[in-house]
Every structure is written in C-alpha cells, then in structure tokens.
N, C-alpha and C positions, 0 to 999 in steps of 0.2 A: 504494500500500500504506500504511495507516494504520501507528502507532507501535508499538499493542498487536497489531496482527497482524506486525509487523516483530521486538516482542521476543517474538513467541509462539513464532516460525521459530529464533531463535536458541535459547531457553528449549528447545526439542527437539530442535536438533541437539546443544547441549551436554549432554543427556540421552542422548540414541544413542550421541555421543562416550567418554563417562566411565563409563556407566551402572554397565556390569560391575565396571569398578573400584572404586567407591562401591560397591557391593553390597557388596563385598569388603571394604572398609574399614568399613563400618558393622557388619557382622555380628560383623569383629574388634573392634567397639569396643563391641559388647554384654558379647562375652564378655572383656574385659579392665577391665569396670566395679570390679567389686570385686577388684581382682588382691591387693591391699595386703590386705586384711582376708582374701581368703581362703588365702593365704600364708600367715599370721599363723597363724589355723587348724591350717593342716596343720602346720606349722611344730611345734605345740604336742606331737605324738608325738615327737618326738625332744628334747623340751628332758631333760635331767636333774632330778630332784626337790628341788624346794627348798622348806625348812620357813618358814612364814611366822614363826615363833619366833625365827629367825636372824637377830642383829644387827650381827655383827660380821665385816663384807666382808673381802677377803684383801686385800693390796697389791696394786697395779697389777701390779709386777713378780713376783710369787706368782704371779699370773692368767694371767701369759704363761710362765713356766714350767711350769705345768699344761697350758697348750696343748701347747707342746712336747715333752712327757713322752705325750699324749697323740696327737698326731699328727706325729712327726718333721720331715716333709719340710716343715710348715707356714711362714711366713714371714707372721707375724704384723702388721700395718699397721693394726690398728685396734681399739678394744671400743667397744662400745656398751652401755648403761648403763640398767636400766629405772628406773622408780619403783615398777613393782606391785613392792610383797613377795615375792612366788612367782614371779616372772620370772628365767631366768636371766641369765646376760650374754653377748654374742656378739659374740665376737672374728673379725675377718675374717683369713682366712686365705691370702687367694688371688683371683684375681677370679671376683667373684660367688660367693663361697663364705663361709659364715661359720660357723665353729664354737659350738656353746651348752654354756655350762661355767655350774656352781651358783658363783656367784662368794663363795660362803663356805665353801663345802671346798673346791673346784676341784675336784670330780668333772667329768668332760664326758658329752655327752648327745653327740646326732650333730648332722648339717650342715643338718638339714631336710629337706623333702621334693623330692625329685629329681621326681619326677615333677610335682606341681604346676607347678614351675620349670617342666620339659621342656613344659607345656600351655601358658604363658604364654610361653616364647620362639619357638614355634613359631606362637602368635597375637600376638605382637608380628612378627616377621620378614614375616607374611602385611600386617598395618596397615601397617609400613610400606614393607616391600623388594618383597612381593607375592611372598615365598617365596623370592625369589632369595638364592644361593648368596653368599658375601663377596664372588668375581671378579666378581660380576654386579649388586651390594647399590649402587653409583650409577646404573644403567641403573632399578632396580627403584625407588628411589626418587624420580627424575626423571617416571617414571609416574605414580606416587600424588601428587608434588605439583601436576603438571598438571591429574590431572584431581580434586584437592578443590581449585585453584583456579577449573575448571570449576564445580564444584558451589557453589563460594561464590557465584558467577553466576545458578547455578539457582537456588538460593535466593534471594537479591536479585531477583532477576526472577518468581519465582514468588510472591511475595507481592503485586506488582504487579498478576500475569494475576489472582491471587483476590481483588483488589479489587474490590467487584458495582458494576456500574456502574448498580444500581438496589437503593437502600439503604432496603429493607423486611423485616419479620419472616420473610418465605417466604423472598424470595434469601439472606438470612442462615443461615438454619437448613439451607439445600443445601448450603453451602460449611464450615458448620462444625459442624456434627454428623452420625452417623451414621444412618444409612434404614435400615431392616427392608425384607426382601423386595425388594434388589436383585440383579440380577446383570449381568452380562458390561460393559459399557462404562457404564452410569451407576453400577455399583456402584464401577467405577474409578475412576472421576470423583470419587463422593461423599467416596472411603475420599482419592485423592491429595489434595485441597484440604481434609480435616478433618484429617488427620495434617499437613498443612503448617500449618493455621492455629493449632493447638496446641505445637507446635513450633518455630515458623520461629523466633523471637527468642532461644531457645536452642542451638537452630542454628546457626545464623549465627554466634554469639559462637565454639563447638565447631569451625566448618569456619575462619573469619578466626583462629584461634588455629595452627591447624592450617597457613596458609600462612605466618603469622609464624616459626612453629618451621620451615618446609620452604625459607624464601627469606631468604639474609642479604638483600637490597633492603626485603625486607617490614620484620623486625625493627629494620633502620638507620631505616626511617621510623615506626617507636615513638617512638627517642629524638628523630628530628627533631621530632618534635609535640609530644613532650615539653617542645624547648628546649633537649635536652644532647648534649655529643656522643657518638656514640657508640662503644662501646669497640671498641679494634681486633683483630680475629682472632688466635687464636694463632700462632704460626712455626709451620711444618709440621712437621712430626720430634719437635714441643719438647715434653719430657720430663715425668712428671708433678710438681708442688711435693715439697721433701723431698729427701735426700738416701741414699743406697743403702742400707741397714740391714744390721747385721750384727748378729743378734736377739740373738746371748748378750753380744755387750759391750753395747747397750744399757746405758744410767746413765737410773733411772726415779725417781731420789732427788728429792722435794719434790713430784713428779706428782699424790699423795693427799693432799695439804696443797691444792694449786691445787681437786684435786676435789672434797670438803668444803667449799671455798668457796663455791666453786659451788650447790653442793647448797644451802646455808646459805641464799643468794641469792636463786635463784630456788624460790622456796616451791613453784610450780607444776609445774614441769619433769616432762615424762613420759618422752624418754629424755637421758642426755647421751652424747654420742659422741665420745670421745678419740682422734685420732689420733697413732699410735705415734712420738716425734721419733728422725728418721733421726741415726748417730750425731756427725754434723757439727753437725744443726739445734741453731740457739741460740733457737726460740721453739717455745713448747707449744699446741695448738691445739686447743677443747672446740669443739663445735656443739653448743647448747641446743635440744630441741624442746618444746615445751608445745602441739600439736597433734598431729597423723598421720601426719607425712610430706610430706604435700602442701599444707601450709600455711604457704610466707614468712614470713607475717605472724604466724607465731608463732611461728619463729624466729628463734636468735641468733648470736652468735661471741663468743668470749673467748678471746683470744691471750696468754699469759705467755712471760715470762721462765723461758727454764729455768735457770735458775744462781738469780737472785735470788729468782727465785717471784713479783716483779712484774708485776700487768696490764700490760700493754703499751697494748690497745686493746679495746675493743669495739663491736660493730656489731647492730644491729638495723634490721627494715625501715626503722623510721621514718627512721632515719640514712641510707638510699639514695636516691640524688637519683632523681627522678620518674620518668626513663625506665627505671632500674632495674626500678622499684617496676611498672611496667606491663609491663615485657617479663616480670619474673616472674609477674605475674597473668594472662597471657594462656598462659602456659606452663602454669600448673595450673588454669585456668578451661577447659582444652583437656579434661580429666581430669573437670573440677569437683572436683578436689580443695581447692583453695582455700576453697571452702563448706563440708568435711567433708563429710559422709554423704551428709546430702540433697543437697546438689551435684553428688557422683557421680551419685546416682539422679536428679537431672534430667537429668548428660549419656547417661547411660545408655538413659532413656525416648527421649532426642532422636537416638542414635545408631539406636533401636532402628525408631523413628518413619523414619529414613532407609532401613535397610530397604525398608519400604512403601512410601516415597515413590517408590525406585528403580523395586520392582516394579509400581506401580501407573502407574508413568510410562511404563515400558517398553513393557508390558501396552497402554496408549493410544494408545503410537507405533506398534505392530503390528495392532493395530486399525485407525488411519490406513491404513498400508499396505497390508494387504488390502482395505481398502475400497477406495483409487484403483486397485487393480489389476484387482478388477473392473468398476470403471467404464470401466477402461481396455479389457478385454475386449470389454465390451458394447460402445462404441462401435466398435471395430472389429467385431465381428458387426453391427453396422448400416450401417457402412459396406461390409462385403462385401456384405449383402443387398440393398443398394441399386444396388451395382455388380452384382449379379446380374440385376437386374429389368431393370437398365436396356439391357445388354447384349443380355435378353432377347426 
C-alpha cells in the first residue's frame, strides 16, 4: 500500500468517525458568526432613550442606585461604559444578565433580548456540549473535542490527497473550481476539493484553535513554543476575584475621578468596563476596549488604588509575554474575532465551507460503499453460477 493510499484510508475513516459531529459543529459555527453584532442589534429595543445633547453623566454611585431603585433583587458587579453619545450604560446584574440604564438621568431600559440570548445558548450548548444537559456537558464535550481533533487530521491530510500529482491548467481547474453540469459523484468530488482548497488554510487555523481551547496539553504547548511557562490551572472550588459585596455600603468615592482619567487617556476607547470593588477590595479595576470585544490586542487594564486614586498598574497586550499573546490569538482567531469583521466572515465562510466538506465527504464515502457492495454481490452471483454449471 502506497502512503497517499494509506492516508487516503485514514482521511475517510476519520470522516465516517467525526463526520456527524462536524456537521454539527460547523452548522453551529455559521450560525454563531455574528452573535456579538447581532446581540448588539437586538439588544438596541430595550436600551432607554438617550439624548445625544447630554453631557453630564450621573456618578458611578447615582448609577447603581438607579439600578436598584429599578430592579431590587439586582446585585450589581459591574457597568460598562460606551463612547457613542446615544448609548446607554449596562450594569451587570447577575450572571449573564445586564441591565441598560441612560447613564444621565438613570432612567433604565430592560435586560435585552431574551430571546436572541435563548438562540445563541442553545447554538453554543449544540458547538460545544452537543446539546447535553450540565450532568452530561463533560461527556458532551469530550465528543466534540475528539472529533474537531479528528477533523484537524482531515484537514491536514486533505490538503495533501488534493495535491494533483500532475500540475497543469486542466488538473488544476478540477480541484479548485466549480463545473457546470455535474452531478452525483464527480459533482462530489469537484464541490469537496474546491470548498477544501478555498478554505483549508483558514480552516485549519479555526479547527487547531479549536483543540487548543478543548485540550489543556494543547494550550500548555503554546506557551512551551512560546518559551514560557505556563500558567497553572485554577484550584477547583476557587472563588471568583473580589470580595462579597454588600451593594448599599458600597464607598464608590474617587471611582469618577479614576474614570475621567481614563476617559482623558485613552482618546480612543469604545467601551470602558468598571468592575464594582467588593466592600473589602482595596484596588479598583477599568478594562479598556478600543475594539469589539474580541480583540486583545486592543485591549487594556488599569488597576487603582481605591483610597489614594493611585494607578497601581497597567497592562496591555504588548506587556504579555508571548505565550500569553498566542494563547489569546488562537482563542479569538477561533471566532476571527481578532480581525474584527472581516475575520469573523472569513471564519464564518470557513465554518460554512465545512459544512460541504462534511457532506460532500460523507456523500463519497457512501458512494464507496454501495459500490463495493455491489461488486460484492456480483461476485458472489458468479461464483454461484459457476458453482451451478459446474455441478451441472
């Protein structure tokens, strides 16, 4: 057995293996391309009315009293801060829940859209758990990371089998564009190796990211290439940063002094994000974004002093030593958030392109096997009627 027929055998049992699962992960990673933007979106019906006229924001501590005036039971932990004018601010409330209040009257708007959410946890739980229940959410994602390390195989190997091993204008043009007027097993053919050759390099980046977030061994060997060591897992049980809050003693004195600096600062900044100090904590903590969300590398950290109002420290990509800097690029190049927009819509196209790849894969492999089954037929109907003659 030659090499390219030895990884041909592997290249389709790891297809049979995974198939459905990839199916299943690719389809959820269409539909969770734009989660962020269309969130944001929906989101936009419940914000409260804010006058672009208005310039003069309420205090931090105004802010959370309006929460609580406005949703009791709430236990506030955090505001987040736009830069548009007509944005309001969103104070989190709870997990995964965030209030939108006009952060210059403190009127509040609602929590957002539930249903949007309810589409996105239900296409996140499918990407990764494969729909399983919390009792069942390590069974379900031991699946998905087996078989997208399957698939990172398929891929690597499949770029391989569509290398033409005769490199002219015709063998080129079967392998990487599309035919008019195929069907049944060449149109398979044409569609798997043109959606792989368009695809495969962003791919690859999309599925290898993919086993780094599913495998600490994977991640641990980032930083070992990197050069550093790397950081070690949390204790089990251990608590989130911050200590207990107890929202109405909250002391928020000098918070809007540290935040206007800020502001001052970074000219750029699209949101800043305050988290609430528990009433123990002696440092205050901004996260700067001047990106989307999914871009590190345009974000920051500014730690003060809550007594003195002193910076403490600050941190930016650039200040994270290397394996940092790649474990978090692999973690949103997974998204292509990293890129912004157009990066999403490349991982997007490449998720989308898996799809096809699956099905046209699948499609091939049952093809194979009704074909040896009938050959397998045929030979026994000649081997009976041989045995008939002969008996004869």
């Amino acid at each position: 057995m030659t090499l390219r027929k030895f990884i041909f055998w592997l290249h389709l049992a790891a297809g049979v293996f995974a198939g459905i699962v990839v199916l299943i992960m690719s389809v959820t990673g269409v539909a969770l391309t734009y989660q962020k933007q269309m969130t944001e979106w929906a989101d936009k019906a419940y914000w409260p009315p804010v006058s672009a006229t208005d310039s003069n924001r309420l205090p931090v501590d105004s802010l959370v009293s309006k929460t609580l005036a406005a949703r009791p039971d709430a236990n506030p932990s955090a505001i987040t801060f736009y830069a548009t004018p007509t944005a309001p601010a969103a104070v989190t409330i709870g997990q995964g829940r965030n209030l939108y209040i006009n952060p210059y009257t403190g009127e509040a708007g609602g929590e957002g859209s539930e249903r949007i959410r309810s589409f996105f946890r239900f296409m996140t739980d499918w990407h990764r758990y494969l729909g399983a229940g919390a009792e069942n959410r390590a069974i379900g994602r031991a699946i998905t990371g087996a078989c997208n390390l399957a698939f990172l195989f398929i891929v690597g190997s499949g770029f391989y089998l569509w290398w033409p091993r005769t490199w002219n204008v015709q063998a080129l043009r079967s392998v990487t564009w599309f035919k008019r007027g195929l069907s049944g097993k060449a149109r398979d053919f044409n569609w798997h190796n043109t959606f792989g050759f368009w695809t495969a390099l962003p791919l690859f980046f999309v599925v290898l990211s993919a086993t780094v977030i599913s495998y600490p061994f994977a991640s641990n060997l980032v930083y070992r290439i990197a050069g550093v060591e790397a950081p070690r897992p949390a204790a089990r049980g251990a608590s989130a940063p911050g200590n207990p809050r107890q929202v109405s003693a909250i002391d928020l004195s000098g918070v809007d002094e540290m935040l206007l600096r800020i502001e001052q600062q970074e000219s750029e900044w699209r949101t800043i994000n305050l988290r609430l100090p528990g009433t123990n904590d002696s440092e205050v903590t901004f996260t700067i974004d001047r990106g989307w969300g999914g871009q590190p590398q345009l974000r920051s950290t500014m730690v003060f002093d809550r007594k003195s109002g002193a910076l403490l420290r600050s941190q930016s990509f650039a200040d994270q030593n290397r394996g940092q800097q790649a474990r978090s690029w692999l973690r949103f190049v997974h998204t292509g958030e990293f890129y912004g927009l157009p990066g999403q819509t490349v991982a997007g196209i490449a998720s989308l392109a898996g799809v096809f790849l699956v099905w046209t894969g699948l499609a091939l492999a049952l093809r194979r096997l009704l074909a040896w089954l009938k050959r397998s037929r045929k030979r026994e109907q000649l081997v009976q009627a041989a045995c008939s003659s002969s008996t004869g």
